[in-house]
C-alpha positions as CSV (number, residue, x, y, z in Angstrom):
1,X,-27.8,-15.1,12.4
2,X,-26.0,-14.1,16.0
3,X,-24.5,-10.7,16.7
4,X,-21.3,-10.2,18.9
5,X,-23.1,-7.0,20.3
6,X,-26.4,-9.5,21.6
7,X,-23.9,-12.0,22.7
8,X,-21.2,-10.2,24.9
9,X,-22.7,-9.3,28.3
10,X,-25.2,-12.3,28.3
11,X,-25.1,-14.7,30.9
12,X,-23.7,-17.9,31.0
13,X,-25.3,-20.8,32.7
14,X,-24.5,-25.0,33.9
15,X,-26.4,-27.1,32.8
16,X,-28.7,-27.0,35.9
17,X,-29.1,-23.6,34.4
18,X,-27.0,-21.8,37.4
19,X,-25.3,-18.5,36.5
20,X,-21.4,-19.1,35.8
21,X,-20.6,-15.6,34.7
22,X,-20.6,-13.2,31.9
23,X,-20.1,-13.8,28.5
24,X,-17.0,-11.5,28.0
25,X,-15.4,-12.1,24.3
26,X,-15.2,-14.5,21.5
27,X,-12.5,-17.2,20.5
28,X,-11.3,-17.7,16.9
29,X,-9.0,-19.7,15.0
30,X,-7.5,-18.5,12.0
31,X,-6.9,-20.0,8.9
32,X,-10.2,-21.2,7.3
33,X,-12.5,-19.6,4.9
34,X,-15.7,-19.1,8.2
35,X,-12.8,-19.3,11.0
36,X,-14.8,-21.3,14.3
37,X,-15.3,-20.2,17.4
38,X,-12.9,-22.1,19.4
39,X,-14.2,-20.7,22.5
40,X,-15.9,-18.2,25.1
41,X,-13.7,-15.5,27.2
42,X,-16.1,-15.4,30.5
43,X,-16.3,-12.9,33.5
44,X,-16.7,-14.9,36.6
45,X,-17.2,-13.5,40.2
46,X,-14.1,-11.2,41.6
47,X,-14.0,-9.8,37.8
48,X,-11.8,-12.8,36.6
49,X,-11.8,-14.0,32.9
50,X,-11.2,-17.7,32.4
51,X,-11.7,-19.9,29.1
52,X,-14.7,-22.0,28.2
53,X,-14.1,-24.6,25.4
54,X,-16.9,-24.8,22.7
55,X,-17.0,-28.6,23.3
56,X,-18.5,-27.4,27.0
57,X,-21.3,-25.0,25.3
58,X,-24.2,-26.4,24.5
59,X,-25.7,-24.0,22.8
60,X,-25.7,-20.0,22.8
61,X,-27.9,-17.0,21.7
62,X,-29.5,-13.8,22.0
63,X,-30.3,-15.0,25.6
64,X,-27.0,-16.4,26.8
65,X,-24.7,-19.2,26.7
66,X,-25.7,-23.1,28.0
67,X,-23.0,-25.1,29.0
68,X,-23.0,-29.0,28.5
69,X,-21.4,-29.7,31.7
70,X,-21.2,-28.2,35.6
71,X,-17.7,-28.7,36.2
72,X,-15.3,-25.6,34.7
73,X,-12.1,-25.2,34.6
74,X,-11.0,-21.7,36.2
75,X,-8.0,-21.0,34.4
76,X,-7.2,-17.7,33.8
77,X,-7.2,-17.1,29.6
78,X,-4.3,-17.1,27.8
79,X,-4.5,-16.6,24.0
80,X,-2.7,-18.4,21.6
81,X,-1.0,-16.7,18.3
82,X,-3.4,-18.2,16.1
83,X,-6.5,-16.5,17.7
84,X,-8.4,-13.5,17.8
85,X,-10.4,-12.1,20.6
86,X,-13.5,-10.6,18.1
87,X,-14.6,-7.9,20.9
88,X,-11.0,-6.9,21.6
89,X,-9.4,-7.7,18.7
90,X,-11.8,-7.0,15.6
91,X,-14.4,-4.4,16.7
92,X,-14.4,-1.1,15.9
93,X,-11.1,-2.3,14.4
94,X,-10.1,-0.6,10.5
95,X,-10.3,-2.6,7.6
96,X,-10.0,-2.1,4.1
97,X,-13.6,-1.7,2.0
98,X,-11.6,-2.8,-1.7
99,X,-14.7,-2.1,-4.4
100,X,-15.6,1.7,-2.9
101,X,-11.0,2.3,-2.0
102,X,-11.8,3.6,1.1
103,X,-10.9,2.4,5.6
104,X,-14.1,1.4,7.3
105,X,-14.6,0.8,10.8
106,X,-16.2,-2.7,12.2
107,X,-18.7,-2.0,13.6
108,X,-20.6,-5.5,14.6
109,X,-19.5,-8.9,14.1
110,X,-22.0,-11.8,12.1
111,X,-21.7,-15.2,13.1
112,X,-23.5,-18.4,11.9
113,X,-23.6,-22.4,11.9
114,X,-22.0,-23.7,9.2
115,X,-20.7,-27.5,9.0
116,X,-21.9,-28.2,12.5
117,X,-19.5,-25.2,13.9
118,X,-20.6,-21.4,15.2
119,X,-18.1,-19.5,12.7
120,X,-17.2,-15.8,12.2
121,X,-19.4,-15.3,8.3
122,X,-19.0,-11.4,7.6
123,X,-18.5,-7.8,9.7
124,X,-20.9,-5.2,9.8
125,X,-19.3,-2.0,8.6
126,X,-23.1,0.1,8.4
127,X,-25.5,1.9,10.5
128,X,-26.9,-1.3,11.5
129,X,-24.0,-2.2,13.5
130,X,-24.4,0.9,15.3
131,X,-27.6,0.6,16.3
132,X,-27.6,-2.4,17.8
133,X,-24.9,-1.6,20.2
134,X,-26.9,0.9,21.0
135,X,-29.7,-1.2,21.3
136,X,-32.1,0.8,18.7
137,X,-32.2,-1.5,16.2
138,X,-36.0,-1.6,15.5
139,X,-36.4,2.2,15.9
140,X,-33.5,3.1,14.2
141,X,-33.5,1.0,11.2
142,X,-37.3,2.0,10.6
143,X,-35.9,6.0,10.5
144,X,-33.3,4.8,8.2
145,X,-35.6,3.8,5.9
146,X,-37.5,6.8,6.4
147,X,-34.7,9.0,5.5
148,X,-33.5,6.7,2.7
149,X,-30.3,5.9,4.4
150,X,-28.8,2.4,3.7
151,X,-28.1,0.8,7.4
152,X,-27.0,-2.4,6.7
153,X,-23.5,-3.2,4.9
154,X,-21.9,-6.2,5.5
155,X,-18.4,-7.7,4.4
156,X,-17.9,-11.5,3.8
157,X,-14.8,-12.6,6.2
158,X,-13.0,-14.0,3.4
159,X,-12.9,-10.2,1.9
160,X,-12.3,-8.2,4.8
161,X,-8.4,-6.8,4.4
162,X,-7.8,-5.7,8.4
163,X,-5.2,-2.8,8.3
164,X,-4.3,-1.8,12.0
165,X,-1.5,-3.8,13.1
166,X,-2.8,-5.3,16.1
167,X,-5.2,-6.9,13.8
168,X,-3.9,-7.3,10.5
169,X,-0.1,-9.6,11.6
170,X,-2.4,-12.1,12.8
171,X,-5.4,-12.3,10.1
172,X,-3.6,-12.5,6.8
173,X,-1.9,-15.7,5.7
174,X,-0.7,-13.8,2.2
175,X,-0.3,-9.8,3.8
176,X,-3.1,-7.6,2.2
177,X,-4.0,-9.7,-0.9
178,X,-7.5,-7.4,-1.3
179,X,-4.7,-4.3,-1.3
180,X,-2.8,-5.8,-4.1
181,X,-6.1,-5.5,-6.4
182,X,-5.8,-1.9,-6.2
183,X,-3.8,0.9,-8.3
184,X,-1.1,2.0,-6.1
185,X,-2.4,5.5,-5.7
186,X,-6.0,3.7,-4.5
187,X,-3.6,1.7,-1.9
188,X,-1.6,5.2,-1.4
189,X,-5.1,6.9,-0.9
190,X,-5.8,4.2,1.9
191,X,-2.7,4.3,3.9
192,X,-3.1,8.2,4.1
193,X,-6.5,7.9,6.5
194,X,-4.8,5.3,8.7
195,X,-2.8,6.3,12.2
196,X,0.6,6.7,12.1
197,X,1.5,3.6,13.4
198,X,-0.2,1.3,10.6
199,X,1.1,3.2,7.7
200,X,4.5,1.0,8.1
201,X,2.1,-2.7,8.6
202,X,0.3,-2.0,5.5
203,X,4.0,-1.2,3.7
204,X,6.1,-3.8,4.8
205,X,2.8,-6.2,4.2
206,X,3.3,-5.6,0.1
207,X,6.0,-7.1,-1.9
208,X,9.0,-4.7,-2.6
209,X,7.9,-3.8,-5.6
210,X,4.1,-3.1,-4.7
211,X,5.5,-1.3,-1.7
212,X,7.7,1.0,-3.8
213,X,4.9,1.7,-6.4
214,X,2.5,2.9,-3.1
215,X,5.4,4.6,-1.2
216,X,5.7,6.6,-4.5
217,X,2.1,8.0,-4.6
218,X,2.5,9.1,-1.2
219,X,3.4,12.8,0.3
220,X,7.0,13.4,0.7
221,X,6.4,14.1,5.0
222,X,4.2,10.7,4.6
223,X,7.1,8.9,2.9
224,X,9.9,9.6,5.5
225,X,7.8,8.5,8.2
226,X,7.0,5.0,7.0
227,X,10.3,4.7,5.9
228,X,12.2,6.3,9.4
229,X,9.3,3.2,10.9
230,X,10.1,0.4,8.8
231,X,12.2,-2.3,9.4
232,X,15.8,-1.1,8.0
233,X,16.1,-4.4,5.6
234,X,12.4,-3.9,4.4
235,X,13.6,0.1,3.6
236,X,16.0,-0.6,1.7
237,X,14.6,-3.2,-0.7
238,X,12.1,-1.0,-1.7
239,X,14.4,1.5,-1.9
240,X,16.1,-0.6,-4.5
241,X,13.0,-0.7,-6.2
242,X,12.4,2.6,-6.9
243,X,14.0,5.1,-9.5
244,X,17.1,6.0,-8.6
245,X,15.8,9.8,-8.4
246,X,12.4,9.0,-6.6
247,X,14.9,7.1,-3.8
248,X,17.3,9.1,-3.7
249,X,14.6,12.5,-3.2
250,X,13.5,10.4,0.0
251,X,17.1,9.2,1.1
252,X,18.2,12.9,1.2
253,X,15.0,13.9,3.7
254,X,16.2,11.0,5.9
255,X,18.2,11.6,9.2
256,X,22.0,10.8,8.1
257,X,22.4,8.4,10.0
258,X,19.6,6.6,8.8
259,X,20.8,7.4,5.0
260,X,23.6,5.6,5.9
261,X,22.2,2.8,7.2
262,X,20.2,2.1,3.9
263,X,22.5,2.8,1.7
264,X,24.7,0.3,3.1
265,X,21.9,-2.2,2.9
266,X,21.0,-1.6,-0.3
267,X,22.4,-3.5,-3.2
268,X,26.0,-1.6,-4.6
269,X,25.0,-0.8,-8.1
270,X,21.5,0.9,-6.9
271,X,23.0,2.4,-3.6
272,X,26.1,3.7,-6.4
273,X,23.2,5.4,-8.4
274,X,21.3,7.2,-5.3
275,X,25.1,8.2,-4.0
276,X,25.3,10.0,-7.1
277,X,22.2,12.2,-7.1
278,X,22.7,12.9,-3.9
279,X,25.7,14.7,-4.8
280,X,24.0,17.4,-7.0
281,X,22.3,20.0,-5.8
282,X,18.7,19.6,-5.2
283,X,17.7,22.6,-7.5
284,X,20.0,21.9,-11.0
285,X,19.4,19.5,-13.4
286,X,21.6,17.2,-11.6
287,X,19.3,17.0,-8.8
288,X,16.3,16.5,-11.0
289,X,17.8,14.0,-13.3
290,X,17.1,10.2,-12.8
291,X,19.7,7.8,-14.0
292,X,17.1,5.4,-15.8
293,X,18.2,5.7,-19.2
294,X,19.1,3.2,-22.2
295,X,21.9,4.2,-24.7
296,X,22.8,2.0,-27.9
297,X,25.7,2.8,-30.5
298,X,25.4,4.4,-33.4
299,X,27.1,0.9,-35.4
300,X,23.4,-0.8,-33.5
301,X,20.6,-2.3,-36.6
302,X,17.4,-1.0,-35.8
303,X,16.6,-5.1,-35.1
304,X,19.2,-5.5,-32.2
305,X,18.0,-2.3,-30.3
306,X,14.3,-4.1,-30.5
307,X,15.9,-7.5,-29.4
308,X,18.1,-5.1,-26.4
309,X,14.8,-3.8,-25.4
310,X,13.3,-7.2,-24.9
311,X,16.0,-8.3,-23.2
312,X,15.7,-5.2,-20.7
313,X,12.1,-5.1,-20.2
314,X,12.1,-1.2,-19.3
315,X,10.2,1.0,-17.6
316,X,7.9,3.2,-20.1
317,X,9.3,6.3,-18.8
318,X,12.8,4.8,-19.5
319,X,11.8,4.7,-23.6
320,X,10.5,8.3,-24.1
321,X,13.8,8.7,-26.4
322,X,16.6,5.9,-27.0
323,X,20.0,8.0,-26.5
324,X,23.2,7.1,-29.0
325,X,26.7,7.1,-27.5
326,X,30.0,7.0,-28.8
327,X,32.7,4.6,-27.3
328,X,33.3,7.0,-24.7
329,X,30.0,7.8,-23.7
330,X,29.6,11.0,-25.2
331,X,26.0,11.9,-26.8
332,X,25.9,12.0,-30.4
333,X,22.0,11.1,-31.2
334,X,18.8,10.5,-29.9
335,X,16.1,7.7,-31.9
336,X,12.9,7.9,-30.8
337,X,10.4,4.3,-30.4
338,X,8.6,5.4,-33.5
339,X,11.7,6.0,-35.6
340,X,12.8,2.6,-34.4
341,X,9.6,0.8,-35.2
342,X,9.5,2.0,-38.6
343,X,12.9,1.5,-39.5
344,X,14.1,-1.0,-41.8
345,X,15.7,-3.9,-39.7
346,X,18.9,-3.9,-41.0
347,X,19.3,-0.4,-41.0
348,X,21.8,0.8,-38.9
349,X,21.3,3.4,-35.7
350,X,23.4,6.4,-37.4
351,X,21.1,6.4,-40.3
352,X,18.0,7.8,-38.8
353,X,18.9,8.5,-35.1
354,X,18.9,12.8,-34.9
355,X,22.1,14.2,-34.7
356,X,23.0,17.1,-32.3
357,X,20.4,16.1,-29.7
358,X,19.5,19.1,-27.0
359,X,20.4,18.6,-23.7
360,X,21.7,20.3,-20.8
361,X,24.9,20.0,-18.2
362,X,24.5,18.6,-14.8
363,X,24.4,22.1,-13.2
364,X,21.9,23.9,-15.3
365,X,19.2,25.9,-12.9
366,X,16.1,23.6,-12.5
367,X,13.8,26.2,-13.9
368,X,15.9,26.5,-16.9
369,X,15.7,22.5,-17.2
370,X,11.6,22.9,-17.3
371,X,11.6,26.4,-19.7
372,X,13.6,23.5,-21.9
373,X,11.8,21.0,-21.8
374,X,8.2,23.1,-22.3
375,X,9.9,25.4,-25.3
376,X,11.3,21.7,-26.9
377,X,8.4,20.0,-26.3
378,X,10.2,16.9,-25.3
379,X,9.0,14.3,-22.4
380,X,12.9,13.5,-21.5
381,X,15.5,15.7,-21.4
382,X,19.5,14.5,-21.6
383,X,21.6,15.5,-19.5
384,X,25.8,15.3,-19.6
385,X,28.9,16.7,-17.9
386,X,31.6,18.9,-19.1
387,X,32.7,16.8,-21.9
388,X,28.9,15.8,-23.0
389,X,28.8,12.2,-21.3
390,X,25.6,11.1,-20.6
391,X,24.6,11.3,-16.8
392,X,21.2,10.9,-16.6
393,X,17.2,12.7,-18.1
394,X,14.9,14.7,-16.1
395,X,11.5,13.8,-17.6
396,X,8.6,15.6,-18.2
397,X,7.0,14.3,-14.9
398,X,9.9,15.3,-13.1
399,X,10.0,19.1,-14.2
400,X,6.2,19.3,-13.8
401,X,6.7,18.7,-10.2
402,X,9.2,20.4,-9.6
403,X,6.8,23.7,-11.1
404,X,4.0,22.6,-10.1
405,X,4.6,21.4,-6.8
406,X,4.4,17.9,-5.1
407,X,1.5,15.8,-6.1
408,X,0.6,18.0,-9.0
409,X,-1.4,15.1,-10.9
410,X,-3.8,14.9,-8.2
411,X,-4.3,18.5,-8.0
412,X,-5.1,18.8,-11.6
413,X,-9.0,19.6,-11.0
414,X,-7.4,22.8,-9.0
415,X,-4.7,23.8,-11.9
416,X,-7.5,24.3,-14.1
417,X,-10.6,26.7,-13.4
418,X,-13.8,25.5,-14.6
419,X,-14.1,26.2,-18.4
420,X,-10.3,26.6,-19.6
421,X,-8.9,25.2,-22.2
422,X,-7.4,21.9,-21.0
């Protein structure tokens, strides 16, 4: 096995064995399982670096590169987009380690022969890595073990996820597939240690959907700034895919200017919704409410609200309760999924839905909205205007955060002291 760190800085030599230059960096093409090297980046004389071809190395180790020919052509290096420099553009470069959720750094870079061709194999993300650059491999792997610390940790190429952006655009041919193994609060967890700038690459990377579910997990402060970064049309599709409440919460901690911008880029129907809540204020029930809902009629057999739910595939915070409207939209009922399940088919929605269902108006105080819900014990809460049409819920996730502040399922372990009653 080679090491970049043993190869960059070693000499390279004719094949008369005369000194040429430095080796400086290594060439390869993307695309295959082992990418090859395609090349060697060399310091000459006068601190120049040209490209050597692979078809002029003879052979290359520990000790230096041999070329297979004396005449060189001095051409400065140019690097075309299908390459990566592996000094430059890979080491000490982020990546994602997928089994333990968590950014590593590369720290040295494995290469090997395989099918006749020098190719990049795996990165070295441990204390081994370290120590050879260093140039204490022998020493320092020997304390290692003494002190029961693991030094070597290598990831196969084919597995490493890169996530800073000068890296990651040119590696992945499908954007981050090893992120889209991950629950979006592990891919949420790894966006929050990355700079700034690479927050937005690993975002606009994921489908829409994906990208909504992460963007969702994240701090509110974290949220605007990927979203202020992103490309406008990328911002507003996953925009489109989140709840109408979740987006618009984000939309109204945007810069008008760039609320307008997504709004009008989003599609009507969802932009409509997030126009909407925006319009209540932030601490009534308005504000809290999401307009994800599904109503059916009170004339509905238990059998066609199943088939309607089929047919809509819903969200499972969209079925807590099934709400009952008359022509005009006013609430008259609420069914719940187990009162549907065990209802005879035939049997119509009046005939078991509950009648007089609690809810609350659009500009109930938010704290009343939670005391509600909490002295109910409900997980969605109605609520309607003036003349008790439906407008939208505020769930049971909704009001908690709103009490318990943002993020309050992460910081359950805090809520409760050791030893209470959970």
């Amino acid at each position: 096995m080679l090491f970049l760190s043993r190869l960059v800085g070693r000499p390279v030599r004719d094949r008369h064995g005369e000194s040429l230059g430095k080796v400086r960096d290594l060439i390869v093409a993307l695309g295959e399982r082992y990418p090859p090297v395609t090349g060697l980046v060399v310091r000459v004389t006068g601190g120049r670096d040209i490209f050597l071809p692979w078809t002029d190395v003879e052979e290359i180790d520990a000790d230096g590169a041999r070329l297979r020919t004396t005449l060189i052509d001095m051409e400065s290096f140019r690097q075309r987009p299908d390459e990566i420099r592996l000094w430059l553009d890979l080491l000490d470069k982020q990546i994602v380690d997928v089994e333990d959720r968590k950014i590593v750094r590369v720290n040295d870079i494995q290469l090997a022969p395989v099918d006749g061709r020098l190719r990049l194999v795996a990165v070295d993300v441990g204390l081994a890595g370290i120590l050879r650059r260093l140039g204490l491999s022998g020493p320092g792997e020997r304390l290692a073990r003494a002190l029961h610390l693991e030094a070597e940790n290598y990831i196969e190429w084919e597995d490493v996820d890169p996530v800073e952006s000068s890296v990651s655009s040119l590696k992945l041919r499908v954007p981050h597939e090893a992120l889209g193994t991950l629950h979006p609060a592990d891919v949420a967890h790894i966006v929050e240690q990355l700079a700034p700038r690479d927050r937005a690459g690993i975002l606009a990377a994921l489908d829409d959907e994906r990208a909504a579910d992460v963007l969702e997990e994240l701090a509110a402060d974290d949220q605007v700034d990927i979203l202020e970064a992103l490309e406008p049309e990328k911002a507003a599709d996953i925009l489109e895919e989140m709840g109408p409440d979740e987006a618009a919460d984000l939309v109204a901690d945007l810069s008008e200017e760039r609320q307008e911008q997504l709004l009008g880029l989003m599609e009507p129907e969802e932009a409509s919704d997030v126009r909407e809540l925006l319009a209540y204020g932030e601490e009534t029930a308005g504000g809290l409410m999401t307009t994800d809902f599904i109503t059916v009629t009170p004339e509905m057999t238990a059998e066609q609200v199943i088939e309607r739910l089929r047919d809509l595939h819903p969200d499972a915070d969209q079925v807590y309760y099934l709400y009952v409207t008359d022509a005009d939209g006013v609430l008259v009922g609420t069914i719940t999924l187990r009162g549907l399940i065990v209802a005879v088919p035939e049997t119509a929605v009046r005939d078991f839905m509950r009648s007089d269902p609690i809810s609350v108006s659009v500009d109930l105080d938010a704290e009343e909205v939670g005391a509600a819900i909490a002295r109910y014990n409900l997980l969605a809460l109605p609520v309607v205007d003036a003349e008790g049409r439906m407008q939208g819920i505020v769930t049971v996730d909704d009001a908690l955060e709103r009490a318990l502040g943002e993020g309050w399922r992460k910081r359950l372990p805090e809520i409760y002291e050791p030893g209470e009653d959970r």
